[in-house]
C-alpha positions in Angstrom: -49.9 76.3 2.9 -49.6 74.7 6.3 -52.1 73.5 8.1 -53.5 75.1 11.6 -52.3 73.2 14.4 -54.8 74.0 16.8 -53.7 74.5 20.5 -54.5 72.4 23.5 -56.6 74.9 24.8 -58.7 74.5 21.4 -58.7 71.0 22.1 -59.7 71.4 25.4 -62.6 73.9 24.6 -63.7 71.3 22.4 -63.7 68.2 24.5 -65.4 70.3 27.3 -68.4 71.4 25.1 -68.7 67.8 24.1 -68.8 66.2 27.4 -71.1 68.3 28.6 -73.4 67.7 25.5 -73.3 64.3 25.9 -73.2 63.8 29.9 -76.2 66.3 30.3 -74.1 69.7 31.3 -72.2 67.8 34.0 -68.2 69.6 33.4 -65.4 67.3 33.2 -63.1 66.8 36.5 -60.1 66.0 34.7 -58.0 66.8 31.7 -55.2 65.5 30.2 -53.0 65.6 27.0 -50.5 63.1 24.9 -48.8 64.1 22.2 -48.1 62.5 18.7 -44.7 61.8 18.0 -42.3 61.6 14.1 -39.2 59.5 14.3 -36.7 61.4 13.0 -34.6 58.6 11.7 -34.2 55.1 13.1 -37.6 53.3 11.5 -37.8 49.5 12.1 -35.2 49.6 14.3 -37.7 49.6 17.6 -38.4 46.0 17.6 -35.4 45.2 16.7 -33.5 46.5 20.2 -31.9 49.4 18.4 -31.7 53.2 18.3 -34.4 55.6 17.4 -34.2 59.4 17.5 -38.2 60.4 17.6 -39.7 63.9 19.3 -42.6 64.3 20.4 -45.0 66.3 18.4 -47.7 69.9 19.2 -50.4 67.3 17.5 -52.0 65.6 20.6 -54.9 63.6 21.5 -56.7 65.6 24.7 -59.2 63.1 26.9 -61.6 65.0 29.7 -64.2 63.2 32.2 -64.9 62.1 35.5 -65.6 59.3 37.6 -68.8 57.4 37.0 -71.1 55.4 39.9 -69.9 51.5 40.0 -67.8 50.0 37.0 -69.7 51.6 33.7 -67.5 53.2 31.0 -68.9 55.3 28.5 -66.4 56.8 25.8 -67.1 59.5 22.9 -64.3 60.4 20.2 -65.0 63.3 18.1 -62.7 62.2 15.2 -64.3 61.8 12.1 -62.1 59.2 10.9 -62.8 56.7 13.8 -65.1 53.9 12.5 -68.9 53.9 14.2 -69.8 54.0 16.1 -68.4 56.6 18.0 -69.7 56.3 21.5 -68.7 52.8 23.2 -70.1 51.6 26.4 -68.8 48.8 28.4 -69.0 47.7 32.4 -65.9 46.7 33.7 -67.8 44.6 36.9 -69.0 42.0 34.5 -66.7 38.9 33.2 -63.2 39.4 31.7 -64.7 39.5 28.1 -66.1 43.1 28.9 -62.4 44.3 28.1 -61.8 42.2 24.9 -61.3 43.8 21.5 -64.0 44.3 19.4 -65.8 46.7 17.7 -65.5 50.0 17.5 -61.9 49.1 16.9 -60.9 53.2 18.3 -62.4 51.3 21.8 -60.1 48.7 21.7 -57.1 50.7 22.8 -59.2 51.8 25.8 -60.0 48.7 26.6 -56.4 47.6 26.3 -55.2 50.6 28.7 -57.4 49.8 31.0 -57.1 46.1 31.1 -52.8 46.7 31.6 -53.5 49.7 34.2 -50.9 48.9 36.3 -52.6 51.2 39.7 -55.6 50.0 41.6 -59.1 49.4 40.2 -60.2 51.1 37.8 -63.1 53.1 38.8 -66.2 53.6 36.4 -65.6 56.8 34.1 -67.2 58.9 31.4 -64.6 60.5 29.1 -64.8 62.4 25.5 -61.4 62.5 23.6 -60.4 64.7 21.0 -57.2 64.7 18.6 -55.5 66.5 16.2 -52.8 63.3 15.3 -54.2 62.3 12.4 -55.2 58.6 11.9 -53.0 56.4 10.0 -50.5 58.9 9.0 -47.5 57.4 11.2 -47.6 60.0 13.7 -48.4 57.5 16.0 -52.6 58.9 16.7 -52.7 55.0 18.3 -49.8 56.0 21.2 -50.9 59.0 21.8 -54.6 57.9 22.5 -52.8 55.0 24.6 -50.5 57.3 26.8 -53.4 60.0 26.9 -56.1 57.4 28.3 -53.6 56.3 30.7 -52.7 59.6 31.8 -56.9 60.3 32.2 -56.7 57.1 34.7 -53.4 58.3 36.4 -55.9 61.3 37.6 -58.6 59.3 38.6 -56.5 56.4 40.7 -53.0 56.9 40.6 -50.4 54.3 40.0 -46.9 54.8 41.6 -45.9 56.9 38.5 -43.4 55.3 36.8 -42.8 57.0 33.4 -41.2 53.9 31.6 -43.5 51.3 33.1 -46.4 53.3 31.9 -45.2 53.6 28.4 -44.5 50.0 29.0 -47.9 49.2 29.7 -49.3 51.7 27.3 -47.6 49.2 24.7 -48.9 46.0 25.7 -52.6 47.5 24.8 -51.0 48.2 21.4 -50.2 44.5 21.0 -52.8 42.7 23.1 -56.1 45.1 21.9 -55.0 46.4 18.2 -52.9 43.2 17.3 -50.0 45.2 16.1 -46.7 44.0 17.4 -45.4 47.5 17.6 -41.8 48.1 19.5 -41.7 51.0 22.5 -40.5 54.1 20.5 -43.9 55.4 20.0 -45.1 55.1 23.8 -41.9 56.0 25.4 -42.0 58.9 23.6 -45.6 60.4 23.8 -44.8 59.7 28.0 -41.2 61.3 28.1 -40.9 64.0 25.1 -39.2 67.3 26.0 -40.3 70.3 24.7 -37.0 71.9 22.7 -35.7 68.2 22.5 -35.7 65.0 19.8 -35.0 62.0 21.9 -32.4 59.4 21.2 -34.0 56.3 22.3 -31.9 52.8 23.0 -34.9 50.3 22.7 -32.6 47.3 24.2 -31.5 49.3 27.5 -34.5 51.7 27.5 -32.3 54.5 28.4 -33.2 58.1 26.5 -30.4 60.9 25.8 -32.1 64.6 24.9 -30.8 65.7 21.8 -31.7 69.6 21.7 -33.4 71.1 18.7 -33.8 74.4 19.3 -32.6 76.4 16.6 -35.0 79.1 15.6 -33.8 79.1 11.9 -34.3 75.3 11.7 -37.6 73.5 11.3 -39.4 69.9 10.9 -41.8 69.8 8.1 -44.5 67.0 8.2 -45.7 66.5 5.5 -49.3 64.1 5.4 -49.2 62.2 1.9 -53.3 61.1 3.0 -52.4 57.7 1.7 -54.1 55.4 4.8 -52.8 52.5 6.1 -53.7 50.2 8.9 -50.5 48.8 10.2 -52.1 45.6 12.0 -53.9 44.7 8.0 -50.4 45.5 6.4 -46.6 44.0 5.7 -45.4 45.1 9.7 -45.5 41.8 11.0 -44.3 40.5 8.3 -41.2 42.6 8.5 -41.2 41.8 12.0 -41.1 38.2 11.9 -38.4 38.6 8.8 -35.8 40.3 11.4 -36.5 37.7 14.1 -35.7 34.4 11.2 -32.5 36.7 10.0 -31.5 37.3 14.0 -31.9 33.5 14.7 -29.6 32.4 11.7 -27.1 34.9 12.8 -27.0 33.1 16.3 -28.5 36.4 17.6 -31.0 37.4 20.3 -31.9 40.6 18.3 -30.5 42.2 14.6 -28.9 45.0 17.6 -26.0 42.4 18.2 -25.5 42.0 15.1 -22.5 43.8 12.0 -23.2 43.4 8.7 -20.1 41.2 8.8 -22.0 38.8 10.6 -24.6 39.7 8.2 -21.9 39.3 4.7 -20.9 35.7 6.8 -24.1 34.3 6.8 -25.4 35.6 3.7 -25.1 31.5 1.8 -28.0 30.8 4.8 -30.3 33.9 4.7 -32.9 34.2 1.9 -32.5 36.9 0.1 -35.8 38.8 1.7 -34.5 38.1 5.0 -31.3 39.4 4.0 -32.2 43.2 2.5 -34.3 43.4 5.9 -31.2 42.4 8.0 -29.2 44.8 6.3 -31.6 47.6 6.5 -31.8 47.4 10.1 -27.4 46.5 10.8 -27.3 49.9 9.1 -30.5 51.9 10.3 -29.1 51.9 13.6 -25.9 52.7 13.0 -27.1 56.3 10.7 -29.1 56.6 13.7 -26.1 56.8 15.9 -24.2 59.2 13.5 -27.2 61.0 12.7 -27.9 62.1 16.6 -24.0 63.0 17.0 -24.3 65.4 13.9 -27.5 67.1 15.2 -25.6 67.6 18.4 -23.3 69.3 16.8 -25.2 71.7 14.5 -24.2 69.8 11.2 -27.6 69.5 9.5 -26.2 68.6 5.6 -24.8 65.7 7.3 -28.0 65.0 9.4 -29.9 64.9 6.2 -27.8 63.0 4.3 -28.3 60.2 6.4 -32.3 60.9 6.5 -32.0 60.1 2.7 -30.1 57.2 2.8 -32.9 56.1 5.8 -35.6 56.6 2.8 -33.8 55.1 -0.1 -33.1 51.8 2.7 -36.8 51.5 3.6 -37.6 52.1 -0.1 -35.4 49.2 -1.6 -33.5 47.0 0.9 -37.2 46.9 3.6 -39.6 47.6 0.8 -42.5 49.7 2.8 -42.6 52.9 1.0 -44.7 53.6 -2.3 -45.1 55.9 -4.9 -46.6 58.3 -2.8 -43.3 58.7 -0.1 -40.9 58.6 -2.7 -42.9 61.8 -5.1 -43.0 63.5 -1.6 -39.0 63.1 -0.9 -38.0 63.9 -4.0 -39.9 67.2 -4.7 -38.5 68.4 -1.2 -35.1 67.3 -2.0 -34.9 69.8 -4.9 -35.8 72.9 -2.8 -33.1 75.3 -1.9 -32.5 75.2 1.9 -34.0 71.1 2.8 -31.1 69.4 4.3 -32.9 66.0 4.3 -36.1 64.3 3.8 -37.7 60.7 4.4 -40.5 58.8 4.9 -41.5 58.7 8.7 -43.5 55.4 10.4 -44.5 52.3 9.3 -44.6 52.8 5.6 -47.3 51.9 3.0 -48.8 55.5 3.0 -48.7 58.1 5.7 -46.3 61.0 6.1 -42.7 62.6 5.1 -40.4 64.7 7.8 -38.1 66.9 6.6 -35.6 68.6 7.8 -35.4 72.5 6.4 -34.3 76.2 7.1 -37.3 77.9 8.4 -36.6 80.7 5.4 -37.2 77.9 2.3 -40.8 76.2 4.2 -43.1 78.2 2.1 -41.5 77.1 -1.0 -40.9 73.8 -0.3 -45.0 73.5 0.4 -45.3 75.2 -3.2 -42.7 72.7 -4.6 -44.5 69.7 -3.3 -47.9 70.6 -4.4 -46.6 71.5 -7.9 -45.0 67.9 -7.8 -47.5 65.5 -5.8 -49.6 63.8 -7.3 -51.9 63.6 -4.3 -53.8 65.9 -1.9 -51.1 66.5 1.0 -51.5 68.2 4.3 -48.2 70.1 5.9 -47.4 70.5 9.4 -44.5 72.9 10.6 -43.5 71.6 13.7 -40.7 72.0 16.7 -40.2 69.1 19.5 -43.1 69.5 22.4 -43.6 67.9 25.5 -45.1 64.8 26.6 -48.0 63.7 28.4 -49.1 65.8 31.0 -52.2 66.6 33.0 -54.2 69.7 32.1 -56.0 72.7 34.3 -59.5 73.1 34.0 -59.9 76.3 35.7 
């Protein structure tokens, strides 16, 4: 069945007892929480200045601590999928290459946070983090450590408080510290989610429209295929740097300006790799578009019609999903009451949303176990809020 999603106040609980096993019964000063987020449809579109229609998930990564004497960090994470090891010190007085990445690689987007801080000095801290995004399942566990980290710094010197510069900042520790060339859909998010609400992003104008979600018979499966990838060791900039050679033989400054008549034009001076990518993208944003107008108006067979197309596009004309995805799709796809279903992230591995009645969840979980040939992990989620200090009283 589905998994537990355990509460912030769980988390909190958590991070608490660990700080004060680690920090010598000293309690945290400050807590804070960021969420995980699932696109909904609109996947490689990010980079490429188009539309995305993500929510922000109830899986998020909490972070508690307080300010330390002079410039010294120490950091624990409690996630057992986090490489060792998993307590990273570092002085932020000494020279610049205190901030570069290295290893543990979870410290890296620390270090990236804090080196793209965009309020006053960083003061020394100690800080435990706990999560319940799980790592390298496309829920974004990377933004949501990024935006939560931030957040934790927010509390201890506070920047002017810009929502979109902060997710803007939270990105540039994604490509500078982690190496992955990732657009804004995943910080923007985890920053400006609305509980009740998926978000239709425009990556070009960074402008967000709320697309409510609220219906209590409707409901967003996730589910985990626990196939890992590592998007910075994978195909993503690959794909990345196929859109940008397509977008510069079209005489574009991004695939967004582009039509696929612009795309059928050109087609005698695009390889053919760099033409199924183009084409996925032209018409990726354009479902994306139609997709948000029919959840607006309550017509979900139509909104999941188009989140099949999204999977069968990333599956043949982008080429990141595998065996794994497509199993997962298609056993959903025969239950009774799923409106749509398709692979939800990067690719290569990682997770499925869905898009069901709230009556046919339990067996659509049976119908995917009886047809996966994997060990998968289900989440039954509804759109949450984003980052957000937390009470410690």
């Amino acid at each position: 069945m589905a998994s537990h999603i355990p509460s912030v106040a769980e988390l909190l609980q958590e991070a608490r007892r660990v700080y004060m096993q680690e920090f010598g019964n000293q309690p945290p000063e400050v807590a804070v929480c960021a969420p995980g987020r699932v696109n909904l449809i609109g996947e490689h579109t990010d980079y490429n200045q188009g539309l995305v229609l993500p929510m922000a998930l109830p899986l998020v990564t909490v972070v508690v601590g307080s300010q330390a004497p002079g410039r010294d960090v120490a950091v624990v994470t409690t996630s057992k999928d986090a490489d060792e090891p998993r307590r990273a010190v570092f002085n932020m007085s000494s020279d610049a290459s205190a901030l570069s990445p290295g290893s543990p690689r979870w410290a890296n987007y620390v270090k990236g946070v804090v080196q793209h801080y965009r309020g006053p000095l960083v003061p020394g801290f100690r800080a435990v983090m706990v999560s319940s995004v799980p790592l390298g399942g496309g829920l974004s566990s990377s933004a949501s450590l990024e935006v939560a980290f931030y957040t934790f710094l927010q509390q201890l010197n506070p920047d002017d408080g810009d929502k979109l510069s902060k997710a803007l900042a939270c990105q540039q520790a994604e490509h500078t510290h982690a190496g992955v060339p990732c657009g804004i859909m995943d910080q923007f998010v985890s920053v400006l989610g609305r509980e009740g609400h998926a978000l239709l992003i425009d990556c070009r104008s960074l402008e967000a429209s709320p697309v409510p979600l609220t219906d209590p018979d409707l409901v967003i499966l996730i589910t985990n295929s626990n196939v890992k990838h590592s998007l910075a060791g994978s195909e993503y900039p690959v794909r990345r740097q196929h859109c940008e050679e397509a977008a510069a033989i079209l005489g574009k400054a991004s695939l967004r300006d582009a039509t696929i008549e612009d795309l059928e034009d050109a087609r005698d001076r695009l390889n053919n790799v760099n033409y199924r990518r183009a084409r996925h993208v032209i018409e990726e944003i354009d479902r994306t578009a139609r997709a948000a107008e029919a959840l607006k108006r309550g017509a979900y067979k139509e909104f999941g019609k188009l989140m099949v197309e999204s999977h069968n596009s990333l599956r043949d004309l982008y080429e990141v999903s595998c065996g794994e995805l497509d199993e997962l799709v298609s056993a959903a796809m025969e239950v009774d009451g799923v409106f749509g279903s398709r692979m939800t992230g990067g690719g290569f591995g990682g997770c499925t949303v869905t898009l069901l009645q709230a009556s046919a969840v339990d067996k659509t979980i049976l119908q995917i176990q009886e047809r996966y040939s994997g060990t998968p992990t289900f989440y039954v989620t509804t759109p949450s809020e984003g980052a957000r200090a937390l009470s410690l009283l």
